[in-house]
C-alpha positions in Angstrom: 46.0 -140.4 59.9 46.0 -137.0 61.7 45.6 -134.0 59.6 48.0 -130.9 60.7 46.3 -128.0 59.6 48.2 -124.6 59.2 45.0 -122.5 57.7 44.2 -119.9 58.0 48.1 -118.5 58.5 49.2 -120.6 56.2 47.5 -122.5 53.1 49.0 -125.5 53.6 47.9 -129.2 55.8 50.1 -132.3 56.8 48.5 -135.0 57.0 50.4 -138.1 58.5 50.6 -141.4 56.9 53.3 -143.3 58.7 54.6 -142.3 62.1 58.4 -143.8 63.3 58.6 -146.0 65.6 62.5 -145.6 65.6 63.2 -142.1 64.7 66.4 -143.0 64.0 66.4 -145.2 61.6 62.2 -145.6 60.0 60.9 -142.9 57.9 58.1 -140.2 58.4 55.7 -139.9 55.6 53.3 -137.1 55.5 51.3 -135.6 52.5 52.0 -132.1 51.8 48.5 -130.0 50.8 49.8 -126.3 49.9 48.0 -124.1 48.3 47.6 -122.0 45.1 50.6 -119.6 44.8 51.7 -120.6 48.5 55.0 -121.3 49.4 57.3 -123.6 51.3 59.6 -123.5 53.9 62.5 -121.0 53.8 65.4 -122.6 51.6 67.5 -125.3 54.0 69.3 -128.4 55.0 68.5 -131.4 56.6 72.3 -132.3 58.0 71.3 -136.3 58.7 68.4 -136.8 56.5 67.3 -137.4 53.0 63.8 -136.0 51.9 61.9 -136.9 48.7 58.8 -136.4 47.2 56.2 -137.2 44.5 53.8 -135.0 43.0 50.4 -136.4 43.6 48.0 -133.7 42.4 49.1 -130.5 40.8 52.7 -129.2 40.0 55.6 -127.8 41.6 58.4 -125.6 41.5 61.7 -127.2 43.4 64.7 -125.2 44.0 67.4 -127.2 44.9 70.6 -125.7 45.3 70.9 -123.3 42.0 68.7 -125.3 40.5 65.1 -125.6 39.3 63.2 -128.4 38.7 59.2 -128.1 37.3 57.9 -131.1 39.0 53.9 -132.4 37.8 51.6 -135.3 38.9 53.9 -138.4 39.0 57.3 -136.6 39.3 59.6 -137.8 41.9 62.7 -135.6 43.2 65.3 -136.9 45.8 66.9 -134.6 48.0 70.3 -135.6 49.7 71.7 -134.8 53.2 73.1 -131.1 52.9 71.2 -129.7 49.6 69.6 -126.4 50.0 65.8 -126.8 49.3 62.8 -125.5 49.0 59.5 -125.3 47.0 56.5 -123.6 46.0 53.1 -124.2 44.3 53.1 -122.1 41.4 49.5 -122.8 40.0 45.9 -121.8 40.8 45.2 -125.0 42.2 46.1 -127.4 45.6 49.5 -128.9 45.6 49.4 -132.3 47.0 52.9 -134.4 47.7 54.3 -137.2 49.3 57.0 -136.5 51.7 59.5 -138.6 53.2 61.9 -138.1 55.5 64.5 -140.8 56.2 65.4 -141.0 59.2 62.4 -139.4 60.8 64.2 -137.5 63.4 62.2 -135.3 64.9 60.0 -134.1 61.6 56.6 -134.8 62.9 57.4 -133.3 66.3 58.6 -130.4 64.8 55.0 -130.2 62.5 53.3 -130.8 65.7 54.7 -128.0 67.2 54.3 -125.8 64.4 50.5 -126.7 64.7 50.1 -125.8 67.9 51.8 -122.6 67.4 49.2 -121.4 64.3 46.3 -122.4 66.4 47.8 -120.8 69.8 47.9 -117.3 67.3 51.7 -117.4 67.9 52.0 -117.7 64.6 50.0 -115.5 62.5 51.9 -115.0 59.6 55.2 -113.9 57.8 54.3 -110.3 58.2 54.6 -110.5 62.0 57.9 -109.9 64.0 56.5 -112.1 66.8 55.6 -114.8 64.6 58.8 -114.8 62.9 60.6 -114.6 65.9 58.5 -117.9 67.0 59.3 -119.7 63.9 62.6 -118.8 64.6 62.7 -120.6 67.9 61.3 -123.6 66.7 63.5 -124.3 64.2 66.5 -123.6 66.4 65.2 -126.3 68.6 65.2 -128.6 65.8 68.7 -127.5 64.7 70.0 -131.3 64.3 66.6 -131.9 61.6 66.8 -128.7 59.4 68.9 -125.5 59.2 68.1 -122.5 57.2 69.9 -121.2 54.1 67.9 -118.2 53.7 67.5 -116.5 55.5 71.2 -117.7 57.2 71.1 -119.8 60.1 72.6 -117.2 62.0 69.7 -115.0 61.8 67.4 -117.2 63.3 69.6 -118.4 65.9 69.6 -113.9 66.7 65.8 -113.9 66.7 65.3 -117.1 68.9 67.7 -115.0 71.5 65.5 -111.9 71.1 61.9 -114.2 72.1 63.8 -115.7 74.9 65.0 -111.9 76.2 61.5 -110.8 75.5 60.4 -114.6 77.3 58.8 -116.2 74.6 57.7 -119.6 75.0 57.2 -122.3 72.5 
């Protein structure tokens, strides 16, 4: 199991349980360590996949669509193709899930990536135009595995045009 660590940018590890062999078609299962008051990812859809995950250690707050669910140790929450999602660990303590992806797509890759990018110091944080403008390029490259909701799509699809004026590289 390889452990993706975001810290210090971001209080939050991947660790990888099961890698796809067929991206395709198997699934991607990583656990999710975020930590106290951290969030998620901005809210978005995965156009081909479902996602799901179970609370393994402390609680959660899932947004999906316009609604909220308080998830705890042992909650499960399924997330179809096409629902706007996102999450955040509203306690004092680590957040740990399961989360699956199904099909696997690209998901790792794009963790991978993400990885490299925190410990490149591309990516220093929310606060910083040229890290947002990174994040932005990465997930326009993964466009097919997630698309934002918030902000719009659009917006990031204008920033990954500014890095690559200003000859950004992921």
């Amino acid at each position: 199991m390889d452990t993706l660590d975001f810290e210090p940018t971001l209080k939050t590890k991947a660790i990888v349980v099961k890698s796809a062999v067929d991206k395709q078609h198997d699934t991607v299962i990583m656990i999710a360590e975020i930590g106290p008051g951290e969030s998620g990812p901005p809210s978005h859809i995965h156009p081909h996949q479902q996602e799901s995950y179970e609370v393994l250690e402390g609680g959660a707050e899932f947004i999906l669509g316009d609604k909220t669910l308080l998830l705890k140790q042992g909650d499960k929450v399924e997330i179809p193709a096409n629902t706007p999602h996102t999450f955040k660990n509203k306690t004092n303590s680590w957040l740990r899930m399961q989360d699956t992806h199904l099909p696997a797509l690209t998901f790792e890759e794009m963790m991978r990536e993400l990885h490299g990018l925190v410990h490149s110091g591309k990516i220093k944080g929310f606060n910083d135009l040229k890290s947002l403008i990174y994040l932005s390029m990465l997930w326009v490259k993964h466009k097919e595995l997630q698309r934002s909701t918030q902000p719009p799509f659009f917006v990031m699809q204008a920033m990954t045009w500014l890095g690559q004026v200003m000859g950004y590289k992921l």
